[in-house]
LUMROVEX-374075 format. One record per residue (C-alpha): residue in one letter; x, y, z. Coordinates in steps of 0.02 Angstrom, whole numbers, plus 32768, in hexadecimal, padded with zeros to 4 digits. Example, Ala and Ser with C-alpha at 12.3 -4.5 7.8 and 13.67 -1.06 7.14 Angstrom:
2
A,8267,7F1F,8186 .
S,82AC,7FCB,8165 .
//
This chain:
545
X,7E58,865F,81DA .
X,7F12,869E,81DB .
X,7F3D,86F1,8136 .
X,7FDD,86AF,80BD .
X,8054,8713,8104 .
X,8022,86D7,81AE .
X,802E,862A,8178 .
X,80EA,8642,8144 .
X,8198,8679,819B .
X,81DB,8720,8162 .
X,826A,870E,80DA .
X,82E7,8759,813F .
X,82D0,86AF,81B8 .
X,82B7,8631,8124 .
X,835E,85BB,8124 .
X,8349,85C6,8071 .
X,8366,8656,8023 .
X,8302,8657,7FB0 .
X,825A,8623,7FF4 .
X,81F2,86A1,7FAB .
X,8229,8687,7F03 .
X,8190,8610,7E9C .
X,81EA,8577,7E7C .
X,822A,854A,7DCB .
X,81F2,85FF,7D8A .
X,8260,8669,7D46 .
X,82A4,86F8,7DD7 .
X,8245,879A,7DC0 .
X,8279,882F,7DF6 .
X,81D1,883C,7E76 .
X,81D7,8790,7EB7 .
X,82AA,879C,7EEE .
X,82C9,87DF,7F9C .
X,8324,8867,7F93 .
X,8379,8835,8041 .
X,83BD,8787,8009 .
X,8462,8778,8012 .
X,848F,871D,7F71 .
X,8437,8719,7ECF .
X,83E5,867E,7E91 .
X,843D,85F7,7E61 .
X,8449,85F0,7D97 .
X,83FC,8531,7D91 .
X,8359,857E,7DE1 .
X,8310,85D0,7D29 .
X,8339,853C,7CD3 .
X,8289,84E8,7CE9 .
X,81FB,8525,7CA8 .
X,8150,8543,7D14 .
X,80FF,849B,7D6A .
X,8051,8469,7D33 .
X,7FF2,83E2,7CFE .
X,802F,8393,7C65 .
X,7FA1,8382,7BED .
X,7FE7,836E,7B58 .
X,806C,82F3,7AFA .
X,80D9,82A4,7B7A .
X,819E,825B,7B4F .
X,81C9,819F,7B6D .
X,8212,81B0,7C0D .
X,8290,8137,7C7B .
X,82A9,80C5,7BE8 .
X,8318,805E,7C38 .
X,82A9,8018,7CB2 .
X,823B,8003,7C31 .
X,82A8,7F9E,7BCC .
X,82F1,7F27,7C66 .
X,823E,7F08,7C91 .
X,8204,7EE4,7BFA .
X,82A2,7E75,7BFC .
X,8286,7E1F,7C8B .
X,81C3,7DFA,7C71 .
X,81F1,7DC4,7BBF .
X,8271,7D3C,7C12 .
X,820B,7D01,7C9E .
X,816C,7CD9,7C0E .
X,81FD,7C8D,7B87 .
X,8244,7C12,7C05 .
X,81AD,7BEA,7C66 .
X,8164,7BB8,7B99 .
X,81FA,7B57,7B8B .
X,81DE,7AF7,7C55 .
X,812E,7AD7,7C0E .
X,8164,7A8C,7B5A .
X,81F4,7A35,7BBC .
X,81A9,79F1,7C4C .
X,81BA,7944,7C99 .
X,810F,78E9,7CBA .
X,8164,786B,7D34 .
X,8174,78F0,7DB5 .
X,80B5,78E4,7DEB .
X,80F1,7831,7E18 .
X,81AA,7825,7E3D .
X,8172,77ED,7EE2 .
X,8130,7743,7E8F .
X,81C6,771E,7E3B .
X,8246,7690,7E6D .
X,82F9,7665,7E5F .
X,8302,75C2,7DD1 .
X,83C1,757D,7E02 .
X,83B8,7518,7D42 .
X,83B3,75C2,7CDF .
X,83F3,763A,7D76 .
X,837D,76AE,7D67 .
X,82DA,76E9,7DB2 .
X,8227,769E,7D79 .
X,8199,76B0,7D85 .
X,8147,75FA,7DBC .
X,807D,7612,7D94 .
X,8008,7692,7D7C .
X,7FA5,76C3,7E23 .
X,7EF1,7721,7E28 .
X,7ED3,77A1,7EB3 .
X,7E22,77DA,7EE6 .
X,7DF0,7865,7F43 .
X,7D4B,789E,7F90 .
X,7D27,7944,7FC2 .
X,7C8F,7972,803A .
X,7C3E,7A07,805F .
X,7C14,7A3C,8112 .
X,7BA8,7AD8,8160 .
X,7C30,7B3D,818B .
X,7C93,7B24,80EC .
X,7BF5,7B79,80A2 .
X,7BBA,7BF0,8102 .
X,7C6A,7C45,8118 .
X,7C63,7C41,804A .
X,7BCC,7C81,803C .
X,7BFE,7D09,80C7 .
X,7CA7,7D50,8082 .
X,7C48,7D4B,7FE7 .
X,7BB7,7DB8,8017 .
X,7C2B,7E15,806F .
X,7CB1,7E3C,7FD6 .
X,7BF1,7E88,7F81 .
X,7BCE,7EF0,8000 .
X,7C87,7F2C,800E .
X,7C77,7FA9,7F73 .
X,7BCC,7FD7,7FB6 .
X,7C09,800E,8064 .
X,7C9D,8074,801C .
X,7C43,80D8,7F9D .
X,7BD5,80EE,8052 .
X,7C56,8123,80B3 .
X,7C9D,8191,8027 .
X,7BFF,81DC,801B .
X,7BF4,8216,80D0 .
X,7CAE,8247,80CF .
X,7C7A,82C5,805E .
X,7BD8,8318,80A7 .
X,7BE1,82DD,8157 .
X,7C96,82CE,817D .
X,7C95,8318,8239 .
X,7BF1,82A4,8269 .
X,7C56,820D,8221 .
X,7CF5,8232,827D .
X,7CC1,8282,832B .
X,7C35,81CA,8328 .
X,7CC2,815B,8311 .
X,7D48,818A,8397 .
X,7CFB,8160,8428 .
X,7CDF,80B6,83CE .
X,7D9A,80B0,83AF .
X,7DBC,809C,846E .
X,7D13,8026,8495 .
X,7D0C,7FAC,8418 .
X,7DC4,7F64,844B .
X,7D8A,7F86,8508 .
X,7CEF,7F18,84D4 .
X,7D4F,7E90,8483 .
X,7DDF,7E9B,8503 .
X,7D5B,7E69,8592 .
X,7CEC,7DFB,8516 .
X,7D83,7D84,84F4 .
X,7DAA,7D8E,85CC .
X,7CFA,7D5A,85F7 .
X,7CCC,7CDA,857C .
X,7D7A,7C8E,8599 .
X,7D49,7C7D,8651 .
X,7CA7,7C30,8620 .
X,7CED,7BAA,8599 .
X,7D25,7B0E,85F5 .
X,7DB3,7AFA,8588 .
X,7DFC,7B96,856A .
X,7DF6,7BBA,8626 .
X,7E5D,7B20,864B .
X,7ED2,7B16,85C4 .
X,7EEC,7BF1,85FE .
X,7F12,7C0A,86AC .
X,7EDA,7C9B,870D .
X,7F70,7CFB,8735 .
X,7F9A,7CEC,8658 .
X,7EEB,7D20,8632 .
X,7EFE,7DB4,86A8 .
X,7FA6,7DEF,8664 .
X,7F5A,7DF7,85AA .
X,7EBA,7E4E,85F2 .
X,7F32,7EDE,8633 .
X,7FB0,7ED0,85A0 .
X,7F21,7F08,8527 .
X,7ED3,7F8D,85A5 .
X,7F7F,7FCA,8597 .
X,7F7A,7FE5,84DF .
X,7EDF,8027,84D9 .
X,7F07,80AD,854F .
X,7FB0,80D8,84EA .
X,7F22,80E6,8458 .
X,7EB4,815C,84C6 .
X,7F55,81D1,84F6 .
X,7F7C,81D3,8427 .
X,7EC5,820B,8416 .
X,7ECB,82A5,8495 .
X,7F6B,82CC,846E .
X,7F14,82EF,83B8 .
X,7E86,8327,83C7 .
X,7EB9,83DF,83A9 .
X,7ECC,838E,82F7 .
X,7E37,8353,82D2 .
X,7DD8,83D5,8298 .
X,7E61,83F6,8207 .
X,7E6E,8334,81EA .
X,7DAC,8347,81D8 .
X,7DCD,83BA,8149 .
X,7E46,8375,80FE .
X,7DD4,82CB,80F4 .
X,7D4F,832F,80AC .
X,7DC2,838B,8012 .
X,7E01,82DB,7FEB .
X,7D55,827D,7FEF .
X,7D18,8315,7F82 .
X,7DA8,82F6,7F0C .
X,7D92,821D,7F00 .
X,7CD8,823B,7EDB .
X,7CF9,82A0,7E63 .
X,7D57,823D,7E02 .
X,7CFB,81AA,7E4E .
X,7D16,812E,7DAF .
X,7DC6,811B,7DF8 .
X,7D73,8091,7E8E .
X,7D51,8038,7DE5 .
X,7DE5,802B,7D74 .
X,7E68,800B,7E1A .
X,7E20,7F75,7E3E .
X,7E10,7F43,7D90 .
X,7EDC,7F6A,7D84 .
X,7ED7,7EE5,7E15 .
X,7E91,7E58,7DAC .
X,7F00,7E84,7D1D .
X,7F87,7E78,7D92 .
X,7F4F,7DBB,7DCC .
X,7F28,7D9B,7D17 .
X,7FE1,7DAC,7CEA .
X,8013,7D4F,7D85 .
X,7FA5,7CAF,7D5A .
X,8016,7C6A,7CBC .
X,80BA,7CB0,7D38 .
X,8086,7C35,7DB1 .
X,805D,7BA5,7D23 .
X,810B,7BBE,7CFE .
X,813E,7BC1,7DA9 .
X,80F7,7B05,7DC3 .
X,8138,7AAF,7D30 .
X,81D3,7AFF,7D21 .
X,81E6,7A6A,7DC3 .
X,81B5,79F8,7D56 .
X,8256,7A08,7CE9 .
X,82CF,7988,7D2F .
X,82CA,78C0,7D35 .
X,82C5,7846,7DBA .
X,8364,7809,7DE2 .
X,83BA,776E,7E63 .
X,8413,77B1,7EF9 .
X,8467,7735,7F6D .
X,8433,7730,802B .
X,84BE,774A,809A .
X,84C9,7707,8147 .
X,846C,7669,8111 .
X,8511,75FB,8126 .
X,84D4,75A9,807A .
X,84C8,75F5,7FC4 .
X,840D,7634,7FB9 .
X,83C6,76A7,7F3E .
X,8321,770B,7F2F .
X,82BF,7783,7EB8 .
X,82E7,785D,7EC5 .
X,82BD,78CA,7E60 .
X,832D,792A,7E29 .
X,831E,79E1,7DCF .
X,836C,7A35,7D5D .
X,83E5,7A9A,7D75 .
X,8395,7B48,7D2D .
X,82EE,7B32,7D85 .
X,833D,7B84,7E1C .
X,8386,7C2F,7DB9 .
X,82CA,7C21,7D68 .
X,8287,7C2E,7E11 .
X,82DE,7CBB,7E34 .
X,82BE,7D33,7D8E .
X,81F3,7D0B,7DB0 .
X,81FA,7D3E,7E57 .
X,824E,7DE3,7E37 .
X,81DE,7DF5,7DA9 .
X,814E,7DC6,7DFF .
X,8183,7E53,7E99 .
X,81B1,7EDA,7E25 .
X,8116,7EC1,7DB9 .
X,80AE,7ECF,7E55 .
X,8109,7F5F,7E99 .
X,8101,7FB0,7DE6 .
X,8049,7F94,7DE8 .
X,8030,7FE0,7E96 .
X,809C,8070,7E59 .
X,8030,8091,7DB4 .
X,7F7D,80A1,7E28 .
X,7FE4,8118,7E8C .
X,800D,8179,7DDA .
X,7F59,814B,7DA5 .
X,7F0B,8198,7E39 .
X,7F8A,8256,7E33 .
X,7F66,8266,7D7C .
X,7EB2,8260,7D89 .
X,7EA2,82C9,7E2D .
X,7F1A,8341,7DF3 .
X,7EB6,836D,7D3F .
X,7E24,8387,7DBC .
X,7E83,83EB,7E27 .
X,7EDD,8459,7DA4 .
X,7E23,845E,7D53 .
X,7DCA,8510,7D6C .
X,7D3C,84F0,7D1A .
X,7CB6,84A7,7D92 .
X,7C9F,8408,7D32 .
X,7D0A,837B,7D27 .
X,7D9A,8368,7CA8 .
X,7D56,82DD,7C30 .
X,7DD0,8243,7BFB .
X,7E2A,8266,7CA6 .
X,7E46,81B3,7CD1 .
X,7E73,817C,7C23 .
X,7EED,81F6,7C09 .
X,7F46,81DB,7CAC .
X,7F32,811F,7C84 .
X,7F71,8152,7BD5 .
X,801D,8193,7C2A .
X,801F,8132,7CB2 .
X,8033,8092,7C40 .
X,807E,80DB,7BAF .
X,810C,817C,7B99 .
X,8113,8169,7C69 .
X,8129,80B1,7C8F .
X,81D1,80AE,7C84 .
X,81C6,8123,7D1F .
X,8144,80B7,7D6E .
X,81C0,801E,7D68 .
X,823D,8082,7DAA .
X,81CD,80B4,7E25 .
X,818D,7FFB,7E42 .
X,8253,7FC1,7E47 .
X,827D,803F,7ED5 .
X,81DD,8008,7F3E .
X,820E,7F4F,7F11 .
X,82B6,7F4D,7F3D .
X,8285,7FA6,7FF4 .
X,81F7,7F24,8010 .
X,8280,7EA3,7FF5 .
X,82FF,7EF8,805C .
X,828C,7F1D,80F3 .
X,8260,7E62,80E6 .
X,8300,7E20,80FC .
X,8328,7EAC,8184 .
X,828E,7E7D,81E8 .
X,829D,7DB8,81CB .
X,8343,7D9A,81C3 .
X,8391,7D19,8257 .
X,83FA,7D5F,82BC .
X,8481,7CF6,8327 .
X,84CE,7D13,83CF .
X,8543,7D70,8364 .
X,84CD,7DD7,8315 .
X,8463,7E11,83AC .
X,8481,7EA1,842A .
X,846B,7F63,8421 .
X,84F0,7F71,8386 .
X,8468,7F03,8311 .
X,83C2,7F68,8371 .
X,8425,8011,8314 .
X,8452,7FD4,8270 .
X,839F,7F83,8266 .
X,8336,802A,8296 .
X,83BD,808E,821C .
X,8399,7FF5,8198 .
X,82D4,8029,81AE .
X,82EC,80EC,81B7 .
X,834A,80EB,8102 .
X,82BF,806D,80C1 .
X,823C,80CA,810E .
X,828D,8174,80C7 .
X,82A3,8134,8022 .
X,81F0,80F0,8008 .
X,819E,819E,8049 .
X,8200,81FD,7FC3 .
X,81D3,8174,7F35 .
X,8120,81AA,7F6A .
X,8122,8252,7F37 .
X,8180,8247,7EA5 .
X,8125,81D4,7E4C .
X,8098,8257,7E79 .
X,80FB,82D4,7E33 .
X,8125,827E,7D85 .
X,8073,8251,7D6E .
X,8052,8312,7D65 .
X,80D0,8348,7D07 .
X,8112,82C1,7CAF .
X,81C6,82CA,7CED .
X,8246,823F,7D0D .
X,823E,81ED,7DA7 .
X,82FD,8235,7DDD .
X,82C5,82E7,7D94 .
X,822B,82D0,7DFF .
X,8275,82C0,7E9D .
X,82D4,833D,7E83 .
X,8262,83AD,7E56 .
X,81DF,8379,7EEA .
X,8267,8387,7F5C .
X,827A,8449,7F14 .
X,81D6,8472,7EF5 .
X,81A9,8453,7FB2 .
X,8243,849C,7FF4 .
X,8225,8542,7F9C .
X,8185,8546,7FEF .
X,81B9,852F,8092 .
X,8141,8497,8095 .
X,8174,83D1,80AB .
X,812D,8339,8083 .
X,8146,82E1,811D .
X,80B2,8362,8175 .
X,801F,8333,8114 .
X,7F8F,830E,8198 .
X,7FE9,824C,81CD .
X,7F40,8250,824F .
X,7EC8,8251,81C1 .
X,7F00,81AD,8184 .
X,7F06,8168,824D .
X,7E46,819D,8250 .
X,7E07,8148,81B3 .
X,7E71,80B8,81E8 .
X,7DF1,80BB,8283 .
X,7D71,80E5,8229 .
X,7D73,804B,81C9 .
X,7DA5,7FEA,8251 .
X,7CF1,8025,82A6 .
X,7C8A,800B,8215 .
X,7CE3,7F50,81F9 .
X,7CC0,7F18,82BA .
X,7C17,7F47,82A7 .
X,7BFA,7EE4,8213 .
X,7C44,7E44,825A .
X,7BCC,7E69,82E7 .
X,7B54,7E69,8267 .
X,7B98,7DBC,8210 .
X,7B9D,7D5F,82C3 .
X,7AE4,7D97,82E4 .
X,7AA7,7D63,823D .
X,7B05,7CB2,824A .
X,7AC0,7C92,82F0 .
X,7A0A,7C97,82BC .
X,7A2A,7C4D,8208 .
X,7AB8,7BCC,8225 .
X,7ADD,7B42,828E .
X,7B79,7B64,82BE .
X,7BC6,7B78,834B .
X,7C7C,7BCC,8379 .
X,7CB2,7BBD,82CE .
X,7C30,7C59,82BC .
X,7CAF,7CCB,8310 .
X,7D27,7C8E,82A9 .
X,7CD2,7CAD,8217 .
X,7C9E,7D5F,8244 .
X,7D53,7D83,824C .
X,7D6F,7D54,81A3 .
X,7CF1,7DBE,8178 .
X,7D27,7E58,81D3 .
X,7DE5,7E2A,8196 .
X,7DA3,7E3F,80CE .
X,7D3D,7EDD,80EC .
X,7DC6,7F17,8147 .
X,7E41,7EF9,80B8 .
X,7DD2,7F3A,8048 .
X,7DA4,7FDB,809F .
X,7E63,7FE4,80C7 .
X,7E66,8001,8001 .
X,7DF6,806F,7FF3 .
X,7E59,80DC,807A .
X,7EEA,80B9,801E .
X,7EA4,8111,7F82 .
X,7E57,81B7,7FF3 .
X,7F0C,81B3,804A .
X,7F57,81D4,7F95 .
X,7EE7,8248,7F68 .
X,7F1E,82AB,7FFC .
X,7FC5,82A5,7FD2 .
X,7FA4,82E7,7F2E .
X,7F49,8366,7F53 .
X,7FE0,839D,7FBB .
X,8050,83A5,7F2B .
X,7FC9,8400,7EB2 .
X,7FC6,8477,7F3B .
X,806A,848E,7F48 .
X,807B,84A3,7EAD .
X,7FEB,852B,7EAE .
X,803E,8587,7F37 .
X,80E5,858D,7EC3 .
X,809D,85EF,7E33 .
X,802E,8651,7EA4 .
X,7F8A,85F2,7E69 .
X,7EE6,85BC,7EAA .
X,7EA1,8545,7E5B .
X,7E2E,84FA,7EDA .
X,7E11,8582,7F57 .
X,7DCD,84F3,7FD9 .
X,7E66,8495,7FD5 .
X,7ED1,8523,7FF9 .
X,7E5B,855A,8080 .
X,7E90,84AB,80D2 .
X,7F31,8481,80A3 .
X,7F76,8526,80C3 .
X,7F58,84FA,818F .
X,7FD1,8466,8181 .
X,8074,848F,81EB .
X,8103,84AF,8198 .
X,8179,8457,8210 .
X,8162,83D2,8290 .
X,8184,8444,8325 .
X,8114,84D5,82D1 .
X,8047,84AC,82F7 .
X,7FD4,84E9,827B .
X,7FDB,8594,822B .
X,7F2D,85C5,826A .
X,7ED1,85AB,830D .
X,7E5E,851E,8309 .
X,7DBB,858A,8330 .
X,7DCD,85C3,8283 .
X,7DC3,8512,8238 .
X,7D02,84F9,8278 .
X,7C82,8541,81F6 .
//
């Protein structure tokens, strides 16, 4: 394995003068070049050293705070007030009729609906299958964490292959069964049939070309899996509280969308005249008030900026806990690591987690109306393709950098603008960037998953055909079953992605005060290019143990 100094361009070719300079620290008269042409800048001593933040941590971003607190406090007054002031003729405005004695709408009699529901075989066994399914989810991920950790090259060199045969299996399952069924082959020509058969082949030989074209990666993104599972299981109580964030989350949404329903109830039903009729003729509307729209609204940006805020707070949750283990040099684990970070995370902090959550709210918004927005003869051509992919690029650029510095305030407690700053700094100094960290790690446990979720709707589809009656609805139901593992799982790599990501920054960090903390990390880590069109600092014979 290269050394360092290997690992690093020479000062003398660093754009940035002063590259060799720890970041944040106070210049030393052994860590300054003495070949730089200008002294440091005086702004650089004015921080003090970057760690962990263990103890007593300032409100931060109170503004957020406050304007969320604001806004969730408005969206529960009025929705209390749609409840206490709602309408009960709305469940029936449909019944009501125009009375031309009093000019106004009636309602004539009473009427009684009934409804029956019934119960069928598939309606049960796809519940009982998603449900067995959503119990065996947790089961298969502390699994697949497990062998992550102690068999990560076995896991990943099994599953490629499978990432380039299952599709191939499904591609020609779908072809020949298609031929076979009487329907699908007549109401699918030939010639269509064909096209999509060679369409998909397509794909999956772009997929193939990614693959080789990677494979001189794999053996770090092996190691870099394997640091990160190490990390997750040992702070494994984290796969417990997340999800239990999630219910809280739909917890506070249930009484949001209460409000949401009978705010419509606040109106009356009202006589509009018919036009067109060539006679005066009246019927029945209802008609809303006049606030239930601008209601509508403050929920929904509410209800998106609590979920964004939410999303951002795991993401803070996650850092704080796997940076205390990482910055830990005992061997064993830093106790009260998870209630601490949840500590900050929802208390001095969450004003920077709503900013956070308000940043990655207002992009999901904006990239929604980007991508779905109609466009008109006017609005089409080569001019719109440009401002749409520059649209994208700034959202895209803008969510990446929210990532990593709501990673950095949940280590040191910092503001989220003084946090991006100082990521942006901290990684600069060390000739390292964010946008680097192993991207084909992620693309494997994405196929990882994606193997281990076919194989269990293989499973589901061979259990229902010897247990069940059913007949094509089986496949369908299999799907549904691989689509919730697969969601699940998707978590799950959503988590071990963080962690990766965080362990960047604590390294980083490490490398900037001239550390080790965790000598395995920066065993790993250190091979990570620093530039797109630079490969890795070592040769990748040195990566195999």
């Amino acid at each position: 394995m290269g050394s360092r100094d290997e690992a690093q361009p020479s000062v003398a070719q660093d754009p940035f003068a002063a590259a060799a300079q720890p970041l944040l620290l106070p210049p030393a008269a052994g860590l300054v070049d003495p070949s730089a042409s200008s002294p440091p800048s005086p702004d650089e001593d004015s921080y003090s050293p970057i760690s962990y933040h263990h103890g007593r941590r300032p409100i931060r971003d109170l503004p957020a705070l406050l304007l969320f607190l604001i806004l969730s406090l408005a969206t529960f007054a009025l929705g209390i007030a749609a409840v206490a002031r709602r309408n009960p003729a709305a469940s029936h405005a449909s019944s009501f009729v125009y009375d031309r004695s009093t000019s106004s709408c009636v309602l004539p009699s009473s009427n009684s609906f009934s409804s029956s529901s019934s119960s069928s075989t598939f309606s049960k066994d796809l519940i009982w299958t998603l449900v067995v399914t959503l119990l065996l989810a947790g089961p298969i991920a502390l699994a697949v964490l497990w062998l992550l950790r102690h068999y990560a090259k076995q896991v990943v060199y099994a599953s490629i292959p499978f990432f380039i045969v299952i599709p191939s299996f499904l591609n020609v399952y779908w072809f020949v069964a298609c031929a076979v069924g009487h329907d699908c082959r007549h109401a699918f020509p030939l010639a269509y049939r064909i096209i999509v058969l060679v369409f998909v082949f397509l794909l999956i030989g772009i997929f193939l070309w990614i693959i080789v074209a990677n494979l001189h990666r794999i053996e770090l993104t092996i190691h870099i899996v394997r640091v990160a599972a190490t990390a997750l299981a040992s702070n494994i109580g984290l796969l417990a509280v997340l999800p239990l964030l999630g219910i809280g989350l739909l917890a506070y949404f249930s009484p949001i969308i209460v409000f949401l329903v009978f705010s419509t109830w606040n109106g009356r039903v009202v006589p509009r005249e018919v036009e067109g009729t060539g006679k005066e003729y009246y019927k029945c509307v209802w008609k809303q008030e006049s606030w239930v729209p601008a209601y509508f609204a403050i929920a929904i940006i509410t209800m998106i900026w609590s979920a964004a805020t939410l999303m951002e707070a795991k993401v803070y949750l996650i850092s704080g806990t796997v940076a205390q283990w990482y910055f830990n040099k005992e061997e064993s684990r830093p106790s009260k690591s998870i209630r601490s970070s949840l500590r900050n995370a929802f208390g001095p902090s969450f004003g920077t987690v709503c900013f956070s959550g308000m940043t990655v709210g207002a992009v999901r918004v904006v990239r929604a109306i980007v991508d779905s927005g109609k466009q008109g003869e006017e609005a089409r051509g080569f001019i719109n393709l440009i401002l749409k992919c520059c649209a994208n690029f700034v959202l895209a650029a803008i969510d990446f950098v929210n990532k990593f510095t709501i990673i950095f305030a949940a280590i040191t407690g910092e503001g989220y603008c003084s946090a991006a700053k100082m990521t942006y700094e901290l990684l600069r100094r060390n000739l390292l960037s964010a946008v680097f960290v192993e991207t084909v790690s992620t693309r494997i446990l994405v196929g990882i998953i994606f193997v281990l979720s076919a194989f269990y709707a293989i499973a589901v589809c061979a259990i229902l055909r010897g247990i069940s009656a059913l007949g094509m609805e089986m496949y369908f139901v299999a799907a549904l079953a691989w689509l919730l593992l697969i969601v699940v799982l998707g978590y799950f790599v959503h988590v071990l992605d963080n962690v990766i990501d965080t362990i960047y920054v604590c390294y980083a960090i490490d490398r900037d005060k001239g550390e080790v903390c965790k000598q395995v990390v920066h065993e790993v880590y250190v091979l990570l290019p620093v530039s797109r069109n630079h490969g890795s600092s070592v040769n990748r014979s040195s990566l195999i143990p």
